[in-house]
PDB file of the backbone (N, CA, C, O) and the ligand in Angstrom, with CONECT records:
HET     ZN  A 101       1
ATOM      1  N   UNK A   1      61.371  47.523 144.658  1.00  0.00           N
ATOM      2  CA  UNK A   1      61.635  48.912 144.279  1.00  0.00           C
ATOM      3  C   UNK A   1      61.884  49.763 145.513  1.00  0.00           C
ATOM      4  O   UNK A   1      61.254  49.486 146.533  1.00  0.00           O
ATOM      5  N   UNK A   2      62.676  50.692 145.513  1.00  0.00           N
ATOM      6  CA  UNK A   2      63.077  51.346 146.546  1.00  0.00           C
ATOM      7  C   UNK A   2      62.772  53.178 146.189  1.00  0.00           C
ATOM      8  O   UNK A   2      63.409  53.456 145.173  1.00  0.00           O
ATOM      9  N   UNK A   3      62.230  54.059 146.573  1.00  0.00           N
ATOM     10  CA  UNK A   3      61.442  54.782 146.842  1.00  0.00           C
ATOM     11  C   UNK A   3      62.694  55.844 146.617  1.00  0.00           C
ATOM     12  O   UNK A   3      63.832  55.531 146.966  1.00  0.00           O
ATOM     13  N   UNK A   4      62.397  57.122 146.009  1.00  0.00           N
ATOM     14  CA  UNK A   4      63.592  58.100 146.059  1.00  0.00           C
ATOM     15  C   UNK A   4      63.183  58.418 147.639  1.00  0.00           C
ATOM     16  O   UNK A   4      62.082  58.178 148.136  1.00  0.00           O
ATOM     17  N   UNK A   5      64.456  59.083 148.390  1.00  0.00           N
ATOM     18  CA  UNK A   5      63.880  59.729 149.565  1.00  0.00           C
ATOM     19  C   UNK A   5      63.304  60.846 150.057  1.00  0.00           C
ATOM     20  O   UNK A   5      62.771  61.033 151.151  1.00  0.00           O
ATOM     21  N   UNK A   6      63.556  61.991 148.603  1.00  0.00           N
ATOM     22  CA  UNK A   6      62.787  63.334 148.486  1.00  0.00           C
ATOM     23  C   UNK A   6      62.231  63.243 147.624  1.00  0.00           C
ATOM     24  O   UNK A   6      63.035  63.229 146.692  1.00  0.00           O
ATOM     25  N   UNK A   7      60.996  63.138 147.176  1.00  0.00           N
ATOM     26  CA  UNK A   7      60.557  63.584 145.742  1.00  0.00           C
ATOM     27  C   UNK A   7      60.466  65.273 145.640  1.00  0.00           C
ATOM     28  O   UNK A   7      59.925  65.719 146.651  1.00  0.00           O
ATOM     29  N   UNK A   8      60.788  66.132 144.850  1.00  0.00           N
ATOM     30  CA  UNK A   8      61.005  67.476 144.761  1.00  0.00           C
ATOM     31  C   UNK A   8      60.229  67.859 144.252  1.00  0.00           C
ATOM     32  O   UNK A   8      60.319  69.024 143.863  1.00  0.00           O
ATOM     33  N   UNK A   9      58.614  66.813 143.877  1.00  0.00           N
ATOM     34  CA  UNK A   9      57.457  67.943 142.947  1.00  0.00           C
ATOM     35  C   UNK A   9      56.120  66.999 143.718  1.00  0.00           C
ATOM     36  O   UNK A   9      55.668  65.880 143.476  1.00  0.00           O
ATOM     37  N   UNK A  10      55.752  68.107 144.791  1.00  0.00           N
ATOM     38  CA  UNK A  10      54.883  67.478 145.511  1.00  0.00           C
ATOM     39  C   UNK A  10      52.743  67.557 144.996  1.00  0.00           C
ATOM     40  O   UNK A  10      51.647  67.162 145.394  1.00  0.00           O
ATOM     41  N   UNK A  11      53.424  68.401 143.839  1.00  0.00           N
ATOM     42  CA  UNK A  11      51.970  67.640 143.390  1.00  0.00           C
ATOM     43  C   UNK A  11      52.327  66.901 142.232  1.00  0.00           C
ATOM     44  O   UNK A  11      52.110  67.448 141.151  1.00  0.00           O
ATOM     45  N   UNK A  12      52.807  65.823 142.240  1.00  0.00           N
ATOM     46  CA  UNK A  12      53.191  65.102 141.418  1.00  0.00           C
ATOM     47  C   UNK A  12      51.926  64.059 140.403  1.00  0.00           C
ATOM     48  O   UNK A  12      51.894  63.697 139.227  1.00  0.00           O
ATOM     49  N   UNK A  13      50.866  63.838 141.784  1.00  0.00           N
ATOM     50  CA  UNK A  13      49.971  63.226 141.144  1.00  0.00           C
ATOM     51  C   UNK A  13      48.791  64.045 140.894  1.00  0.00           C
ATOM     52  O   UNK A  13      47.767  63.419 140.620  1.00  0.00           O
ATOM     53  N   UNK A  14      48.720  65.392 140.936  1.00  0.00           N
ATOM     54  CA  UNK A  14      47.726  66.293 140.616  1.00  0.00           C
ATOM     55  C   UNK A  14      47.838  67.034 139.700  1.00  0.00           C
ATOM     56  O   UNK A  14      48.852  67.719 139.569  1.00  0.00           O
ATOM     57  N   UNK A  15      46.710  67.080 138.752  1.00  0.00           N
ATOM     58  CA  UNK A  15      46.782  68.011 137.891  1.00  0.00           C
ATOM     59  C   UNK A  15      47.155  68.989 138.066  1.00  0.00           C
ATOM     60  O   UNK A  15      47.170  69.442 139.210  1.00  0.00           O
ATOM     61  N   UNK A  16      47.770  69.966 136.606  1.00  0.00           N
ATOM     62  CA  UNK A  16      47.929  70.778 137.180  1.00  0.00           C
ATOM     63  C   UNK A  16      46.715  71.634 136.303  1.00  0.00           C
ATOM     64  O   UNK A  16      46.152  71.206 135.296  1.00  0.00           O
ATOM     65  N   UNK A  17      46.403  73.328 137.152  1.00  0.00           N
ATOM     66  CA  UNK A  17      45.533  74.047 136.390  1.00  0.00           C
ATOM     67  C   UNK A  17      45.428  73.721 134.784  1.00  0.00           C
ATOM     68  O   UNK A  17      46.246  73.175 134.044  1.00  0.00           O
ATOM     69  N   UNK A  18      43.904  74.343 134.469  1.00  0.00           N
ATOM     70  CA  UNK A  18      43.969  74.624 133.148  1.00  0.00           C
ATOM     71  C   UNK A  18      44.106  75.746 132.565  1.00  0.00           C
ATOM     72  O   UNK A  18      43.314  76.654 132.818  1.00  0.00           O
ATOM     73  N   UNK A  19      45.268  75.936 131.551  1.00  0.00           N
ATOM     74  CA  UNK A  19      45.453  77.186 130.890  1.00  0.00           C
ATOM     75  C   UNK A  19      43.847  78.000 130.241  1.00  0.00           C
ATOM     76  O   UNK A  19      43.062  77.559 129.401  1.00  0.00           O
ATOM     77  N   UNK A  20      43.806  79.272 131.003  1.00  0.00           N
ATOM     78  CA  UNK A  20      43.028  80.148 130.471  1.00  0.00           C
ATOM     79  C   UNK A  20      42.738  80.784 129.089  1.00  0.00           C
ATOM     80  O   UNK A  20      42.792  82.008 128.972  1.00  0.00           O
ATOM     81  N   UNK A  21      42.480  80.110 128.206  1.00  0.00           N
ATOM     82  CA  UNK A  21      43.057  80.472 126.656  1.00  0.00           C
ATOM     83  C   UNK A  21      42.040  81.567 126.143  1.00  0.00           C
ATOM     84  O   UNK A  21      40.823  81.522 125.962  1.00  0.00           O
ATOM     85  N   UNK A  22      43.069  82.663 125.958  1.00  0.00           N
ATOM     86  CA  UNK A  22      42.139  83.514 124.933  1.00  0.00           C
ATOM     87  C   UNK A  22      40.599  83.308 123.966  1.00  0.00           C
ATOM     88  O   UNK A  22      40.751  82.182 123.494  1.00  0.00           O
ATOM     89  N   UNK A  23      39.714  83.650 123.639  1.00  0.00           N
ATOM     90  CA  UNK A  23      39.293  83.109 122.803  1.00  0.00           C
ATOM     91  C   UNK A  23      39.468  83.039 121.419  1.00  0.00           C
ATOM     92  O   UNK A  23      39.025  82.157 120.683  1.00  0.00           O
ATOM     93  N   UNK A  24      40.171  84.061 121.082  1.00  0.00           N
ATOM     94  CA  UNK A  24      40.879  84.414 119.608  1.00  0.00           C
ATOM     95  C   UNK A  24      41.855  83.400 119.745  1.00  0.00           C
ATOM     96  O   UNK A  24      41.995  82.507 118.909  1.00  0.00           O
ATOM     97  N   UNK A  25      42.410  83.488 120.586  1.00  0.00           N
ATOM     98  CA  UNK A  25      43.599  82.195 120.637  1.00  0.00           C
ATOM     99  C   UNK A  25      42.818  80.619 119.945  1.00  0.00           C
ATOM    100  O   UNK A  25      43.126  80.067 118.888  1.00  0.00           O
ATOM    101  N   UNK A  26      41.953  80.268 120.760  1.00  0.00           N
ATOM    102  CA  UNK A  26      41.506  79.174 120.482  1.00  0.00           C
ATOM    103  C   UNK A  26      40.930  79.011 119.285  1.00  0.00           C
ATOM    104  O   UNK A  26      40.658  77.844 119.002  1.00  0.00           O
ATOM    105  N   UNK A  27      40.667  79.825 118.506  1.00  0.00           N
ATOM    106  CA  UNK A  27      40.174  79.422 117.394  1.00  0.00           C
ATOM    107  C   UNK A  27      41.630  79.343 116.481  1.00  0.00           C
ATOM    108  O   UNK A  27      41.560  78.503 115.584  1.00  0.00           O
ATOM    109  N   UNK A  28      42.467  79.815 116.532  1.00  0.00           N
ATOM    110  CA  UNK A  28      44.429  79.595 115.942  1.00  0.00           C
ATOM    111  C   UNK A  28      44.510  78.337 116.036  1.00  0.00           C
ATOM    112  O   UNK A  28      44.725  77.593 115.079  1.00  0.00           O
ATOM    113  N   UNK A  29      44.302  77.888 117.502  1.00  0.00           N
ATOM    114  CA  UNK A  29      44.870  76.573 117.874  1.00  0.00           C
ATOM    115  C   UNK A  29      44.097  75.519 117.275  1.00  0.00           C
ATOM    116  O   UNK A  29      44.775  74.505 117.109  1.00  0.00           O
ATOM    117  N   UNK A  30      42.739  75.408 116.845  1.00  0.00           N
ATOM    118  CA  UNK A  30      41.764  74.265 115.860  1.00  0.00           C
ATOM    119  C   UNK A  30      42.461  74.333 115.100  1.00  0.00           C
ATOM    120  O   UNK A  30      42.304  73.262 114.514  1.00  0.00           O
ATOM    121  N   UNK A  31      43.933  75.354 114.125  1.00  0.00           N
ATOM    122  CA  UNK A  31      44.104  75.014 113.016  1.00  0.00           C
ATOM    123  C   UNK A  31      45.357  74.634 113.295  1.00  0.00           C
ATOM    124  O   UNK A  31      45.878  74.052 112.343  1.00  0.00           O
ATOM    125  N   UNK A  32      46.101  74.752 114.330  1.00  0.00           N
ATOM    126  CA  UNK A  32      47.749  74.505 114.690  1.00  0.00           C
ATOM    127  C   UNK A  32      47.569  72.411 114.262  1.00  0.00           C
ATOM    128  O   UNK A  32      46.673  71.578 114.122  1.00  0.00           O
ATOM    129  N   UNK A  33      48.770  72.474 114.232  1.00  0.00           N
ATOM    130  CA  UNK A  33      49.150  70.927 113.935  1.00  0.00           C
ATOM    131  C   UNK A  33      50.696  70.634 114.583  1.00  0.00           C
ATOM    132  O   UNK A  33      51.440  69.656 114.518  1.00  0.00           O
ATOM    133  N   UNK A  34      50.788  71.696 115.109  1.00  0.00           N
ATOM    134  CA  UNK A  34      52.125  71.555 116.403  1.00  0.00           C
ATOM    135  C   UNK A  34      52.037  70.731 117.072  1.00  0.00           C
ATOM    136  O   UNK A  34      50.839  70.571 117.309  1.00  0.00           O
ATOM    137  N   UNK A  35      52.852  69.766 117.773  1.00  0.00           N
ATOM    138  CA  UNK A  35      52.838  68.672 118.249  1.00  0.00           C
ATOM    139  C   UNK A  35      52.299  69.257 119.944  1.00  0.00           C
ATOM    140  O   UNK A  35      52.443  70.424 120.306  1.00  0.00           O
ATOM    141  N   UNK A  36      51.821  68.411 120.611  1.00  0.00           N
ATOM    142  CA  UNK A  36      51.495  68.639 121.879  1.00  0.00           C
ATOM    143  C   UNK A  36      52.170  67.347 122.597  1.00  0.00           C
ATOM    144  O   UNK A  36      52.524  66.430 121.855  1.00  0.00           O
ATOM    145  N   UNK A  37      52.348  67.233 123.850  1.00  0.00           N
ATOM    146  CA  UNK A  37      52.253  66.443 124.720  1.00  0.00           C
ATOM    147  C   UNK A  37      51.098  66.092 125.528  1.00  0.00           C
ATOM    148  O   UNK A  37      50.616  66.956 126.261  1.00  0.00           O
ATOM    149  N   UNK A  38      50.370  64.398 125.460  1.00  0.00           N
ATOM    150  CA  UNK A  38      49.221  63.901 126.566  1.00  0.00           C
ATOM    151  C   UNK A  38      49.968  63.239 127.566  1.00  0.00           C
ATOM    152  O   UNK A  38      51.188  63.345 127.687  1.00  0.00           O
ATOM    153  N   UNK A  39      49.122  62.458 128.385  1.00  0.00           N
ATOM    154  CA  UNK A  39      49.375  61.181 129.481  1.00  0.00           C
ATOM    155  C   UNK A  39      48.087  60.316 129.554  1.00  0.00           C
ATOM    156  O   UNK A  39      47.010  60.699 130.009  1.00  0.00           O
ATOM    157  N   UNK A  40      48.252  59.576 129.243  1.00  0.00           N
ATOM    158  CA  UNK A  40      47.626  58.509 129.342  1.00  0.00           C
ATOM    159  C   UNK A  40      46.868  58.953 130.653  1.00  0.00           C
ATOM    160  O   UNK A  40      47.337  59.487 131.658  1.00  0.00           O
ATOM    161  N   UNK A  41      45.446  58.554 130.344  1.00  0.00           N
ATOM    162  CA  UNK A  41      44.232  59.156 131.414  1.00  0.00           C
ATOM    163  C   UNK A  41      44.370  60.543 132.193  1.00  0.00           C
ATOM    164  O   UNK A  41      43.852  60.719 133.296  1.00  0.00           O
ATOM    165  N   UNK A  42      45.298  61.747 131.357  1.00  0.00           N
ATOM    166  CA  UNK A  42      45.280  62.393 131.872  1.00  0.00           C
ATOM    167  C   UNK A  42      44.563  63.898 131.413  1.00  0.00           C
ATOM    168  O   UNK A  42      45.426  64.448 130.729  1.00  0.00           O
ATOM    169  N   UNK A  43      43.731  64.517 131.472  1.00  0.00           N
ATOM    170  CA  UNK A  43      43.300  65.619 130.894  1.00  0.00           C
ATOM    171  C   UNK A  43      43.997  66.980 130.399  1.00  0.00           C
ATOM    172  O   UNK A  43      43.284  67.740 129.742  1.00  0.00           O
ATOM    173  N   UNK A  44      45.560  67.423 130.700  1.00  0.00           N
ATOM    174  CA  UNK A  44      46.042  68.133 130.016  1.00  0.00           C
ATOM    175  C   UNK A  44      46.752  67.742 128.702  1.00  0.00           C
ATOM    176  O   UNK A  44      47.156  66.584 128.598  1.00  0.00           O
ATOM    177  N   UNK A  45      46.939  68.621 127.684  1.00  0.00           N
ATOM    178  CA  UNK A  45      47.718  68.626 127.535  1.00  0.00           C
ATOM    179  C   UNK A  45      49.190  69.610 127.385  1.00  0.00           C
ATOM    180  O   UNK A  45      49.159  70.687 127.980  1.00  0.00           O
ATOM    181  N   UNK A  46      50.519  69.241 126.573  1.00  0.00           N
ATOM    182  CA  UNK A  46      51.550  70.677 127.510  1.00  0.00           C
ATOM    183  C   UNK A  46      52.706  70.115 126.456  1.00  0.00           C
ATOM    184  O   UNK A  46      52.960  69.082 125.837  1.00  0.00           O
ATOM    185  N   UNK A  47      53.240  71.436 126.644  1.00  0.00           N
ATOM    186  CA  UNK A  47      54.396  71.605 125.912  1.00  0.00           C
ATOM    187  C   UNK A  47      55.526  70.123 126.329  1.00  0.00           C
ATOM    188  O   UNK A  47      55.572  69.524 127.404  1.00  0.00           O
ATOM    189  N   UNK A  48      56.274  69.875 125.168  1.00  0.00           N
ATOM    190  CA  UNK A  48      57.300  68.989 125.403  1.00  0.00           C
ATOM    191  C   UNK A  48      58.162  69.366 126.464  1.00  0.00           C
ATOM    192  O   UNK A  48      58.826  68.573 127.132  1.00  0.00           O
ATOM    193  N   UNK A  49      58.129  70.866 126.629  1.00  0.00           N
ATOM    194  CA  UNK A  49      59.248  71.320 127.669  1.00  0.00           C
ATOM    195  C   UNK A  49      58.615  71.294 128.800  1.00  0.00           C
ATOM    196  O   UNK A  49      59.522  71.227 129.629  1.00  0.00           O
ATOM    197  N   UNK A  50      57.442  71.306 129.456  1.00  0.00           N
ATOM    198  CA  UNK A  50      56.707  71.505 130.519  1.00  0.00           C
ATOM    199  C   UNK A  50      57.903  70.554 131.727  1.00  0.00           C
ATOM    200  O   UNK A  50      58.693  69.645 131.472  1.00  0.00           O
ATOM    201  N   UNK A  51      57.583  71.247 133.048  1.00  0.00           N
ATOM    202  CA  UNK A  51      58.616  70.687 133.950  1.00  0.00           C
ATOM    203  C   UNK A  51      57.698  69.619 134.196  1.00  0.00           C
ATOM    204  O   UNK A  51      58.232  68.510 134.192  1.00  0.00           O
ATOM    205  N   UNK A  52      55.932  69.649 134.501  1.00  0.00           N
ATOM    206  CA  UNK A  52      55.062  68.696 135.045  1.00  0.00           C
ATOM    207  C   UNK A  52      55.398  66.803 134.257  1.00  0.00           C
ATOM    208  O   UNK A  52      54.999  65.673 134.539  1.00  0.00           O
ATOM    209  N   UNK A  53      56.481  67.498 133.033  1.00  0.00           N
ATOM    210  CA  UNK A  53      55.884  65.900 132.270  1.00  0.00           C
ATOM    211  C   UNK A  53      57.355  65.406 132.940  1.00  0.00           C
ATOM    212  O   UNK A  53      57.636  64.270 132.560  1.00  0.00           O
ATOM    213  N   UNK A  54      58.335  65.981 133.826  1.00  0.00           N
ATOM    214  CA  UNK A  54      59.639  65.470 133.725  1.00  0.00           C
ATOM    215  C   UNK A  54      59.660  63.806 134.377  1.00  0.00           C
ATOM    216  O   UNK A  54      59.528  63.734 135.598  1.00  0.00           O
ATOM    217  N   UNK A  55      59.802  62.637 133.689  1.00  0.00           N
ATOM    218  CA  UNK A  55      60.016  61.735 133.351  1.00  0.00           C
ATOM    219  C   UNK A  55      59.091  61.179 132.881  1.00  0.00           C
ATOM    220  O   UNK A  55      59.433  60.147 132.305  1.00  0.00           O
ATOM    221  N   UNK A  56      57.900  61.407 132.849  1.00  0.00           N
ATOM    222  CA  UNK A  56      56.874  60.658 132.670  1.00  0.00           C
ATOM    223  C   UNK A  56      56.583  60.630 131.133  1.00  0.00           C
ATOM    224  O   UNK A  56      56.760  61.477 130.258  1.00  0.00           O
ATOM    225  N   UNK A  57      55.876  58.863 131.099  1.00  0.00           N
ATOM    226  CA  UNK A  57      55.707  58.487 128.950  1.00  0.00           C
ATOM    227  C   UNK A  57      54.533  59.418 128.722  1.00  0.00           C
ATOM    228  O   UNK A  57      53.397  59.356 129.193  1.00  0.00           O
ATOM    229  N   UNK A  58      54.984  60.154 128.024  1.00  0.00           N
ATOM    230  CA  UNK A  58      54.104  61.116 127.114  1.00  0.00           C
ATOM    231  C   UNK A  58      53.702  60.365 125.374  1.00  0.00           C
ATOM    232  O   UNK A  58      54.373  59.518 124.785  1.00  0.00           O
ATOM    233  N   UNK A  59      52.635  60.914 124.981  1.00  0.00           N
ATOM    234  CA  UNK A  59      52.010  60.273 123.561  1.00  0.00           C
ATOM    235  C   UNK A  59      52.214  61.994 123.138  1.00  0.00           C
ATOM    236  O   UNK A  59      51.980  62.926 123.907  1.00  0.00           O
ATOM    237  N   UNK A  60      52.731  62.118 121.650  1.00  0.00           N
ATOM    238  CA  UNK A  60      52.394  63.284 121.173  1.00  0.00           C
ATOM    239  C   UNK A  60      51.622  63.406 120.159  1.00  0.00           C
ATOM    240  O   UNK A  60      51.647  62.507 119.318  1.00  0.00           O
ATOM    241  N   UNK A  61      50.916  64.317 120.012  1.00  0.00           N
ATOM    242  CA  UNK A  61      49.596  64.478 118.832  1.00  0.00           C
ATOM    243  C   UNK A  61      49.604  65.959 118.719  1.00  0.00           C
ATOM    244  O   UNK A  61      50.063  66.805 119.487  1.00  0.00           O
ATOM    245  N   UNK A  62      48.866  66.098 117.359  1.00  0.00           N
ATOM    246  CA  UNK A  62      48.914  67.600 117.069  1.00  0.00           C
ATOM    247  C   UNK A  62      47.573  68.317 117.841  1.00  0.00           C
ATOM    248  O   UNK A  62      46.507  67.852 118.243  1.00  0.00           O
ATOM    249  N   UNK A  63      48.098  69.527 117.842  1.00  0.00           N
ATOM    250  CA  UNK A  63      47.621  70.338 119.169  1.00  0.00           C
ATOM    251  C   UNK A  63      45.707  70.298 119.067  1.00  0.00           C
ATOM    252  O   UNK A  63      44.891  70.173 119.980  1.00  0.00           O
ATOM    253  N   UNK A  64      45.483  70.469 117.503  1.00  0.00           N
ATOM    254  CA  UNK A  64      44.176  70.491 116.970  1.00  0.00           C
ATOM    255  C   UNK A  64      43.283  68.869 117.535  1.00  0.00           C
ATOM    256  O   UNK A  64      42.108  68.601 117.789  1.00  0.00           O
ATOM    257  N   UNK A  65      44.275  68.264 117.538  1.00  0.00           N
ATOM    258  CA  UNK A  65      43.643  67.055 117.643  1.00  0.00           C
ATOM    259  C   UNK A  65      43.938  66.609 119.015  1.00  0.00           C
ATOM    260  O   UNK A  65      43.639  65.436 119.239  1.00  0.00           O
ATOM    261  N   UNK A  66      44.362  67.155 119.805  1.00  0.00           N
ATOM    262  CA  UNK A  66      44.113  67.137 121.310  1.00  0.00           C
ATOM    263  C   UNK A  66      42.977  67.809 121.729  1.00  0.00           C
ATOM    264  O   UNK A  66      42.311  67.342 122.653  1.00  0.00           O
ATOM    265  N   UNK A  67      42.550  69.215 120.976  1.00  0.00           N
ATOM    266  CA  UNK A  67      40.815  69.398 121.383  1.00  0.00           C
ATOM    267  C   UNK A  67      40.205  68.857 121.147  1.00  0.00           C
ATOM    268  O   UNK A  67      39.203  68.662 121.835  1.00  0.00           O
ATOM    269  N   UNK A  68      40.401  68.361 120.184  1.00  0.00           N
ATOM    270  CA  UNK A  68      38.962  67.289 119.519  1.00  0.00           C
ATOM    271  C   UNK A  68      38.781  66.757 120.018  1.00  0.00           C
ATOM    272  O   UNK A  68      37.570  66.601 120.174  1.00  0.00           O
ATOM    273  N   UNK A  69      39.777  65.809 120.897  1.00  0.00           N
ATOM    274  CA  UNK A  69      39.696  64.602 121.976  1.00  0.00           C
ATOM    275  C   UNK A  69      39.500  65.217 123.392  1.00  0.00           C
ATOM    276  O   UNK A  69      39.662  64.549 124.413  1.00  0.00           O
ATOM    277  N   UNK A  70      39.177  66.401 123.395  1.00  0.00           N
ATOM    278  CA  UNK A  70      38.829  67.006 124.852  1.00  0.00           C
ATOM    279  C   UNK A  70      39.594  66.944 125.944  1.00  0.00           C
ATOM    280  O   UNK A  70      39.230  66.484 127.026  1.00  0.00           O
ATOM    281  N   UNK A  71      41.143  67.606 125.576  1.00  0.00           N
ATOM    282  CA  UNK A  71      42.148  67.392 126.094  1.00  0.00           C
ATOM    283  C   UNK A  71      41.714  69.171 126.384  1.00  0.00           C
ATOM    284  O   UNK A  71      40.901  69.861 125.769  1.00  0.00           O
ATOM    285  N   UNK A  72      42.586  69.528 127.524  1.00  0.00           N
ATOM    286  CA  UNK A  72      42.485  70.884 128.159  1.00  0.00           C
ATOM    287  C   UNK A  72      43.778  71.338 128.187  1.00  0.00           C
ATOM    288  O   UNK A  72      44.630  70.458 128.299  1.00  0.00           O
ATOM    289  N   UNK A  73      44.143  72.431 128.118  1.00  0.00           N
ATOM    290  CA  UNK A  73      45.750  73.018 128.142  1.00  0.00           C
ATOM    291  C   UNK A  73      46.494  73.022 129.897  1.00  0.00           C
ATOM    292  O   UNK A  73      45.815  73.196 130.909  1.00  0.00           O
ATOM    293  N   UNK A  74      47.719  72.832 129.886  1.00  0.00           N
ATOM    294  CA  UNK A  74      48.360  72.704 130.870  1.00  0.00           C
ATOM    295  C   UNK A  74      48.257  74.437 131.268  1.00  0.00           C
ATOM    296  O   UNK A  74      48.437  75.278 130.387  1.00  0.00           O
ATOM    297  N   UNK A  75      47.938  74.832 132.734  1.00  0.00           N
ATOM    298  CA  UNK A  75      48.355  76.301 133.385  1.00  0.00           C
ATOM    299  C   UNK A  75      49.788  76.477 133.377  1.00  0.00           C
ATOM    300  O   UNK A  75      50.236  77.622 133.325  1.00  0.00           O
ATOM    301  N   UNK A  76      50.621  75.398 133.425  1.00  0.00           N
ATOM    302  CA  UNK A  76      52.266  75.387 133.704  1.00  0.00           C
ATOM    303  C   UNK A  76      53.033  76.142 132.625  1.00  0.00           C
ATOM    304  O   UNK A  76      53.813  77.091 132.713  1.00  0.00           O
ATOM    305  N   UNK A  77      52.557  75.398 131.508  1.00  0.00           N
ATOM    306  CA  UNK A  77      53.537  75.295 130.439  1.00  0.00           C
ATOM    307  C   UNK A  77      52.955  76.330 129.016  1.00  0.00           C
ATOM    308  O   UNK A  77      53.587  76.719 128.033  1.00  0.00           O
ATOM    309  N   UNK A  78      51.578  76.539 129.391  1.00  0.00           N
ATOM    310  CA  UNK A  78      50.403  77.294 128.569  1.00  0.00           C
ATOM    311  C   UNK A  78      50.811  76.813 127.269  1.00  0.00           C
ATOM    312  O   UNK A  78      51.473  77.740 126.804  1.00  0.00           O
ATOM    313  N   UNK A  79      50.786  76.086 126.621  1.00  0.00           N
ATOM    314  CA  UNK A  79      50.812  75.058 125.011  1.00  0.00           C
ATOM    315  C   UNK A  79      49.860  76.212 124.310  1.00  0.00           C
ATOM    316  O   UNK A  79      50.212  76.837 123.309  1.00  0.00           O
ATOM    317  N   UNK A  80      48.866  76.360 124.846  1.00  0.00           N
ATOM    318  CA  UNK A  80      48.102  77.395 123.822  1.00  0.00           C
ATOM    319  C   UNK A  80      48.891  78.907 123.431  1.00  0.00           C
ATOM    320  O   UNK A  80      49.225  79.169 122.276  1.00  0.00           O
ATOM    321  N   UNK A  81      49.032  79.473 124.134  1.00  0.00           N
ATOM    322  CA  UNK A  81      49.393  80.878 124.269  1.00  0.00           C
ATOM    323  C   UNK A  81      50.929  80.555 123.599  1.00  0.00           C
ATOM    324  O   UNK A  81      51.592  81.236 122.817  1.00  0.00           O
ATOM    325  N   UNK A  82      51.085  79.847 123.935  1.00  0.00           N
ATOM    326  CA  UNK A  82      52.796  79.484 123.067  1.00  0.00           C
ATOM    327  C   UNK A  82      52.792  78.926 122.153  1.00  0.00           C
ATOM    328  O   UNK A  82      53.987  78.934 121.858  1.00  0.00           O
ATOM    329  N   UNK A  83      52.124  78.210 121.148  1.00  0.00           N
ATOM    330  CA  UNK A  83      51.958  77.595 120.228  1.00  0.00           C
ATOM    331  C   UNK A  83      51.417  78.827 119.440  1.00  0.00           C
ATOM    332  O   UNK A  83      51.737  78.767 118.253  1.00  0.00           O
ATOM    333  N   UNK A  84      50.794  79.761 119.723  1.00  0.00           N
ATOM    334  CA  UNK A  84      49.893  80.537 119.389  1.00  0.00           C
ATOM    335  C   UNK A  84      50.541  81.720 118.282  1.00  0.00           C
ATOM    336  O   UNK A  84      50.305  82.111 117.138  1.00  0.00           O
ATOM    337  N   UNK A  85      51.853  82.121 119.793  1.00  0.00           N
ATOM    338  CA  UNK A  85      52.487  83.463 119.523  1.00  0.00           C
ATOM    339  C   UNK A  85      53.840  82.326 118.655  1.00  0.00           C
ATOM    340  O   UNK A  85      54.923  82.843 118.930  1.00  0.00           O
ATOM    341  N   UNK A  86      53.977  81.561 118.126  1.00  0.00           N
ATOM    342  CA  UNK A  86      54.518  80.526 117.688  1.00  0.00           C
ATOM    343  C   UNK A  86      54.412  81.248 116.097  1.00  0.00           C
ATOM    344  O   UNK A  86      54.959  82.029 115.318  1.00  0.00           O
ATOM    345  N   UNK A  87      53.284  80.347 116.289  1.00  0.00           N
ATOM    346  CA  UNK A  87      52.581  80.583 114.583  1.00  0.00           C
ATOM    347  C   UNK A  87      52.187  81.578 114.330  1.00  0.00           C
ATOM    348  O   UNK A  87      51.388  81.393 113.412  1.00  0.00           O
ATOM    349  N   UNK A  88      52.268  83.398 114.751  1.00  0.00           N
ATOM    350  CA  UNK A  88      52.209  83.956 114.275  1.00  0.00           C
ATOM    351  C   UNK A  88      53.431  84.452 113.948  1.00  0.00           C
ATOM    352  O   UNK A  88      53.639  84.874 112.811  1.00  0.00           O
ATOM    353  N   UNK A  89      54.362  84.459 114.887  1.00  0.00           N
ATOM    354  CA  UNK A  89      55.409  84.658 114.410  1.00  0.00           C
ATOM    355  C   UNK A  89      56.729  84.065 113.347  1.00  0.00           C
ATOM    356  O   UNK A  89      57.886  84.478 113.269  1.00  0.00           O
ATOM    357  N   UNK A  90      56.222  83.238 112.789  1.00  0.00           N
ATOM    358  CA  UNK A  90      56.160  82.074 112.054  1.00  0.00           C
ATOM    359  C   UNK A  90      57.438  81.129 112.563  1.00  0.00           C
ATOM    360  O   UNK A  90      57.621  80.019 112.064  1.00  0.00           O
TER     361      UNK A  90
HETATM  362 ZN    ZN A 101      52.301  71.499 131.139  1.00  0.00          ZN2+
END
């Protein structure tokens, strides 16, 4: 395998923050069933569009059932706060 010669996202192997979620928010999101994006051993989870997931195999599950499993929201892509103002706006 041969190595790109720039990689252009230098925290590539670091998490990124966790989204600060409202608390009114979070109780929306136990009932959302919007799809989320995980990673395998990884503690966020994030929008399909998030730049952090760009190439990498993502598993998707609904957003409710990424807390349950003690998954934390991406700071990047904020899945909560957007999923949020989502479903209210229908
Ligand atoms: Zn993200």
């Amino acid at each position: 395998m041969v190595e790109p010669a720039v990689a252009d996202t230098p925290s590539a192997d670091e998490e990124p923050p966790e989204e600060d979620t409202d608390a009114a928010d979070l109780l929306v999101v136990a009932d959302l069933v919007a799809e989320v994006r995980v990673l395998d051993e990884r503690p966020r989870y994030h929008l399909s569009s998030c730049s952090w997931l760009a190439g990498r195999p993502t598993l998707g599950l609904p957003v409710q059932e990424a807390r349950q499993l003690q998954f934390t929201p991406c700071a990047l892509c904020t899945p909560d706060a957007v999923l949020v103002r989502r479903s209210r706006t229908g």
